[in-house]
Structure formats: C-alpha cells, structure tokens
N, C-alpha and C positions, 0 to 999 in steps of 0.2 A: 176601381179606376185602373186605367192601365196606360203606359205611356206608350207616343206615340213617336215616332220618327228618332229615339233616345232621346227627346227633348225634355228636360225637367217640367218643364212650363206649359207643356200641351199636351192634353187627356182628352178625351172621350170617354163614355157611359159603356159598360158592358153590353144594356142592353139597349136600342137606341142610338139617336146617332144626335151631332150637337155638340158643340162646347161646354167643358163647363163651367158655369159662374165661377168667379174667384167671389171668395166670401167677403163677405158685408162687412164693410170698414164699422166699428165698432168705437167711437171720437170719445175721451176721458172729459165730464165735466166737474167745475170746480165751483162753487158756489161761495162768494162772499158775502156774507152778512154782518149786523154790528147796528147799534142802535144808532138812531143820528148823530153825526158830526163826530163817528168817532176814528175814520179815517182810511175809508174804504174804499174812496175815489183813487185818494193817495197812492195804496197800496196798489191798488187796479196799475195806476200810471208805472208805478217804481217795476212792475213786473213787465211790462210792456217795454217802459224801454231797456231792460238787462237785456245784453244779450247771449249772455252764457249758455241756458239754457236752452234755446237754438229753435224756438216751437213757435209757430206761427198759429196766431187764434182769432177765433170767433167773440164778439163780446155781444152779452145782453145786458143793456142798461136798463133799468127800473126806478124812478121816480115817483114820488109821494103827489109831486104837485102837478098842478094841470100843464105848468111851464115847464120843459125841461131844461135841466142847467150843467150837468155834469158831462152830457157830450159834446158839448160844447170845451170840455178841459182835459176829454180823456187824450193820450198821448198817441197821434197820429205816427205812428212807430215802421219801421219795417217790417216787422211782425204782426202787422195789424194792417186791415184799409176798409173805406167806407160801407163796402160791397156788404163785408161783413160784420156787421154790426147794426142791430135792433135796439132798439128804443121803447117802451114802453113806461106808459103812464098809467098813475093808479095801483094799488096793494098786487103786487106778484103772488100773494099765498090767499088771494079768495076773488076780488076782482077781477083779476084778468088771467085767471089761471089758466083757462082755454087758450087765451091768448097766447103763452108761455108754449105750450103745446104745437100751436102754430106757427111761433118764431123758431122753434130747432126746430120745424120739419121742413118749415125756407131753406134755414141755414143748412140743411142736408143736401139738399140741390148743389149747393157750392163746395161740397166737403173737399174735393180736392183742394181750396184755396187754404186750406187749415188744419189743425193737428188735433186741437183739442176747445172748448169751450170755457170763457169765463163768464160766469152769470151774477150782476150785482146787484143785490137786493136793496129793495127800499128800506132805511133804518126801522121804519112800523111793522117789518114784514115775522112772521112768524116761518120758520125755515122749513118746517115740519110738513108742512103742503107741496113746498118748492118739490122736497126730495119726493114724496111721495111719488108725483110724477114718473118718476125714473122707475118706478117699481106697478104701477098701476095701469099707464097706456101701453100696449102691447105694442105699437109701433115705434114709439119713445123709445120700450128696451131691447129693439133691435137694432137702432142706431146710436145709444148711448150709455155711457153709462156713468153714477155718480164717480167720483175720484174721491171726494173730500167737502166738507164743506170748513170753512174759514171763517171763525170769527173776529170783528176787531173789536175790542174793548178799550173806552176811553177811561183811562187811571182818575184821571180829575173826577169823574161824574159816574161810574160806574155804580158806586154804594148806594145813591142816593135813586137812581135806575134803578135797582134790584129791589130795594124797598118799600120803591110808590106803592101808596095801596092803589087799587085800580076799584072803578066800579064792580058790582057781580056777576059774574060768568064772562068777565074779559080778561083775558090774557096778558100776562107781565110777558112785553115780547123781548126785554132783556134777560129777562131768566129763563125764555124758548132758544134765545139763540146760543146763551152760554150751556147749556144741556145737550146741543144738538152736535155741537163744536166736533170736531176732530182737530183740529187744530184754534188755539186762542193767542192773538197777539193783544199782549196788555200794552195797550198803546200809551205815549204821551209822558211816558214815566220821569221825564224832567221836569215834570208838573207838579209831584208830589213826594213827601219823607220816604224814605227806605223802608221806618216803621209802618207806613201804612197800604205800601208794596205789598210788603211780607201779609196781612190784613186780608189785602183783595185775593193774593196768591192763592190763600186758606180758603175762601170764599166760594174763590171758582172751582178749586180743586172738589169740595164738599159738594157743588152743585155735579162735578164733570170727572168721576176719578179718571179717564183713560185719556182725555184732551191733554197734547203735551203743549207748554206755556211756553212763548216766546216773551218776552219783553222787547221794546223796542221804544224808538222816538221817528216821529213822521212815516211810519209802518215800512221802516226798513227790516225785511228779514228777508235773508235769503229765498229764492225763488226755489232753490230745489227742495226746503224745506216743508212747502206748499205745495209744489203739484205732481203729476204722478206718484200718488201716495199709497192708492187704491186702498183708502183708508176709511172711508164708508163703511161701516158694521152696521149691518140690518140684525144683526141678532143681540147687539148692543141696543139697540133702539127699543126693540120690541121689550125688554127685557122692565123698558123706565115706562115705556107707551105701548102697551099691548094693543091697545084698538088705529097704532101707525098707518095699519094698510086699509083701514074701514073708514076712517075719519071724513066726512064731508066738510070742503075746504069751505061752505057757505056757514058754516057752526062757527068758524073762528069770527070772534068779533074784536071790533076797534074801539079805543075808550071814544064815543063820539065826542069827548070834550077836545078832541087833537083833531084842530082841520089846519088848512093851509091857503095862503094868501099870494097870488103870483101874478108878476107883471111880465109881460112882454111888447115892446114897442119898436118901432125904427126911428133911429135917431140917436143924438146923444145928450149926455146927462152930466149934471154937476155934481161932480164928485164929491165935493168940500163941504155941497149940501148935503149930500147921503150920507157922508160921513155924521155929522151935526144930527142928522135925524136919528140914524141908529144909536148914537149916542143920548139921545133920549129914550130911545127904546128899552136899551139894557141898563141904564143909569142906576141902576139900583138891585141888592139882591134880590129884594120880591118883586121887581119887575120882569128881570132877567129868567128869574125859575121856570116862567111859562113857555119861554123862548127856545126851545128845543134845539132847532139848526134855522140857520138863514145863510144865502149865496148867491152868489149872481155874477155875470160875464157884461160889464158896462162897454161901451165906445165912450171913450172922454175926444174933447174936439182938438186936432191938433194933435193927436197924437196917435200912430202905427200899432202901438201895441194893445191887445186886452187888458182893459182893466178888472180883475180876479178878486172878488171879496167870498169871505167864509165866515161864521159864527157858531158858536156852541154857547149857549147863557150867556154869561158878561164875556167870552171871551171872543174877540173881533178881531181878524188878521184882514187887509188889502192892502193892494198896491199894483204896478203892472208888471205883466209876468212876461219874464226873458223869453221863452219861447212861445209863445203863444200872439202873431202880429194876425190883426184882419188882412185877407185877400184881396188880392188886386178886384175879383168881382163879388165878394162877400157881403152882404146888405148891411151895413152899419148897426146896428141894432143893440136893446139893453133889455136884460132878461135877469130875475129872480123869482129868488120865492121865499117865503119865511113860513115855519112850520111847531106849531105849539101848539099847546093847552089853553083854550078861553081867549084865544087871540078874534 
C-alpha cells in the first residue's frame, strides 16, 4: 500500500487502481445461557440499562415456547432499539439453528447501529451448538466473533438440575451449560445457607475449573466483568469435547417429557384469578417439581401499567412493573407460557 496525497486514510493498490476496503468490522458476541428461571432475562435487562460501559447492542431473543414472553420485558434502553433485535422461537442449539445463522447475518446489514451482540438462550438449550456456529460457518467467522459465553445459575435449584437423571442419550442441559461457562453467575444466593454456597461453589468448580464464579442476587454483576472478555478458549473446549467442531446439532436431543403450554390472546385478564389458579398449580412440592419456569406480560383493566408475573417450581413473583406501561397504540393483550415435565 502506499499513501496518497500524505493522507493517513487514503491508499491505493500498488498494482491496479481503486480504493481500498477498510477491513471488516469484526462485532464481539456474548452468549447467555442458564437453565430456566434462573435469571437471564434479568441479567440481559441490568446490562442494557448500565450505562457505564457505553456499547450499544444487537440482541437475539430465544424462547422455548411457541408464545414469546420475554421481549415483551427486555429493557428498551438507549443502547438498544427495535431495529435490532430478533426473536426466535424454538431450541437455538438444534431447531433453529439455521435460523440463528440468518438472524446475525440480518443483523450485519445494520452493524453500524451496534458494537457487539447479545444472544439469549432458551433455558433447554445446550450451548455447545450456539458456539459452534462462530467457528463452523465461514461467513459467521468473518463477521463475528465469540467473546464469552455466560452462564446463570439458580442457587435454590441448581443441585437438584445437575442430578435429574434424564432418559438415554439425552443430555443434562445443566451440566452442558455449567461445562461450557466462561463465566458463572451463581444466582439468587439470598435463597439459600452459606453452607450450601460453599456445596454448589465445589460443584461447579469440579464440573468448570477455569469458569470464574460470580455470586450475585437478581443477576447484578458488573457489566465489565461480562463483556469484552475474549474469553472463549476453543482449546479449552476441545480439550473436554474433542468431536466440538464435528458434532451434528440434529444428535442433541430433548428429554421429550419437557414441552410447553402457551397462551396468547387480546384483551384482558383477571388477575386475582390467575393468581388462584397458579396457586393450584404449584400447591404442593410434587406438583411444583414439574413446573420448570412459567411468565407472562398480562393487560389487567383499568390499569396503564404491565402486569409482569414469573415462576420457578413453587416460587411465584407478580405484580405491575414501574417501567413497563402499554402504548398509546399497543394492542392490549395477555401472553404466557409455562414450561415442564409431564405438564
């Protein structure tokens, strides 16, 4: 190259005439995973609206159920807008994988609106596919590249996740996402004894020696401790999964005893009575067990604001959320989904 006019900024070809390309913006992605309801929405939102770290992003949402419920709550931020942000439904690490593929290659159409990618996994998803992407499509690894993947881990229910026996030749996708981790947020830790902290600490550690452990409540950690990490080790990977880059993402399977159950309608809903029903639903610990995650964004009547319900087994949080009002032309509407075993 040789420069022209003493201009830093403008070259021409030796041989040949033409400008030339400035190189290929190359976007850091971040992948959050974490088995259901253990706080990954959460976490999504709390980085979205910091504004410390000063990055404006792309988001892909991933949902289990046929309804989607979570974009409907992620935090419409400065750092964030419609434009950029996909949605899909269905397993991210075998179903729609292709899809995944064609949602960052949209999103690269837009790259100047954004710095880097957050991608949130469906809590059923096995992470191990997600990444592969970044290292398998040869267009993917011109536009991107992993950063990190993040898990969150819920302290209340984590043990009993890592333990389920699963039918044969399916995958404990708690123990894919704690394995794959570059970073682990042990969530929810006002939930449970110190002694049995110290327990799961031991736990995750023995499944992840290099994953550095956050602890946290409501998936408050620092944002800089999360992104730009470049903390993806593909020779860490190979090292536990040597067949990583061969793996056909149609091999992974789902215990088919976990499906999901989802409403979407226009209108609005009595809340007093939802409450009353889920409260039969999870009434009981053996009822509760199969009850994986359930949530949903209601319109109650008479009233500006979303009403925001959540659940993990017997544990049930709603009520209506201070920043989250319907729109002057937003269709009134009530959406869930509840997501378990034998349901």
């Amino acid at each position: 190259l040789r420069a022209v006019s003493n201009c830093p900024l403008r070259a021409t070809l030796l041989r040949g005439e033409g400008p030339v390309m400035p190189p290929r913006k190359v976007v850091p992605c971040t992948v959050l995973t974490g088995f259901l309801g253990s706080g990954k929405t959460t976490l999504l939102n709390h980085i979205l609206s910091d504004q410390t770290h000063k990055l404006k992003f792309a988001i892909i949402e991933n949902e289990f159920g046929a309804v989607g419920v979570d974009d409907k709550i992620v935090a419409q931020q400065e750092n964030t807008s419609e434009e950029v942000i996909e949605v899909m439904n269905g397993c991210i690490c075998c179903t729609v994988r292709g899809d995944l593929v064609e949602a960052l290659k949209r999103l690269y159409k837009k790259v100047a609106q954004f710095d880097a990618v957050i991608i949130e996994t469906t809590g059923l998803a096995d992470p191990a596919p997600v990444a592969q992407t970044f290292f398998v499509d040869e267009d993917i690894k011109r536009m991107y590249k992993l950063d990190g993947i993040i898990t969150v881990v819920d302290a209340k229910h984590i043990m009993q996740h890592l333990d389920e026996e699963k039918p044969e030749g399916v995958e404990n996708e708690s123990v894919e996402q704690v394995a794959f981790a570059d970073r682990v947020l042990l969530n929810k830790t006002d939930l449970v004894e110190p002694e049995e902290l110290a327990k799961i600490e031991a736990r995750i550690k023995s499944m992840n020696k290099t994953a550095e452990i956050f602890q946290c409540q409501y998936s408050k950690v620092d944002p800089k401790h999360l992104l730009n990490l470049e903390a993806f080790n593909l020779d860490r990977v190979l090292e536990f999964d040597p067949e990583f880059l061969k793996a056909d993402p149609e091999d992974h399977q789902h215990d088919d005893r976990v499906t999901s159950v989802a409403v979407k309608f226009e209108g609005e809903l009595n809340v007093n009575m939802l409450q009353m029903w889920i409260g039969e639903l999870v009434g009981t610990p053996e009822k509760a067990a199969g009850l994986f995650r359930y949530k949903g964004v209601l319109a109650v009547k008479g009233a500006e604001q979303k009403w925001v319900f959540q659940g993990v087994h017997m544990l049930f949080a709603g009520g209506f959320s201070e920043d989250k009002a319907w729109g002057p032309n937003e269709p009134r509407e009530c959406r869930f989904v509840f997501i378990g075993k034998d349901i």
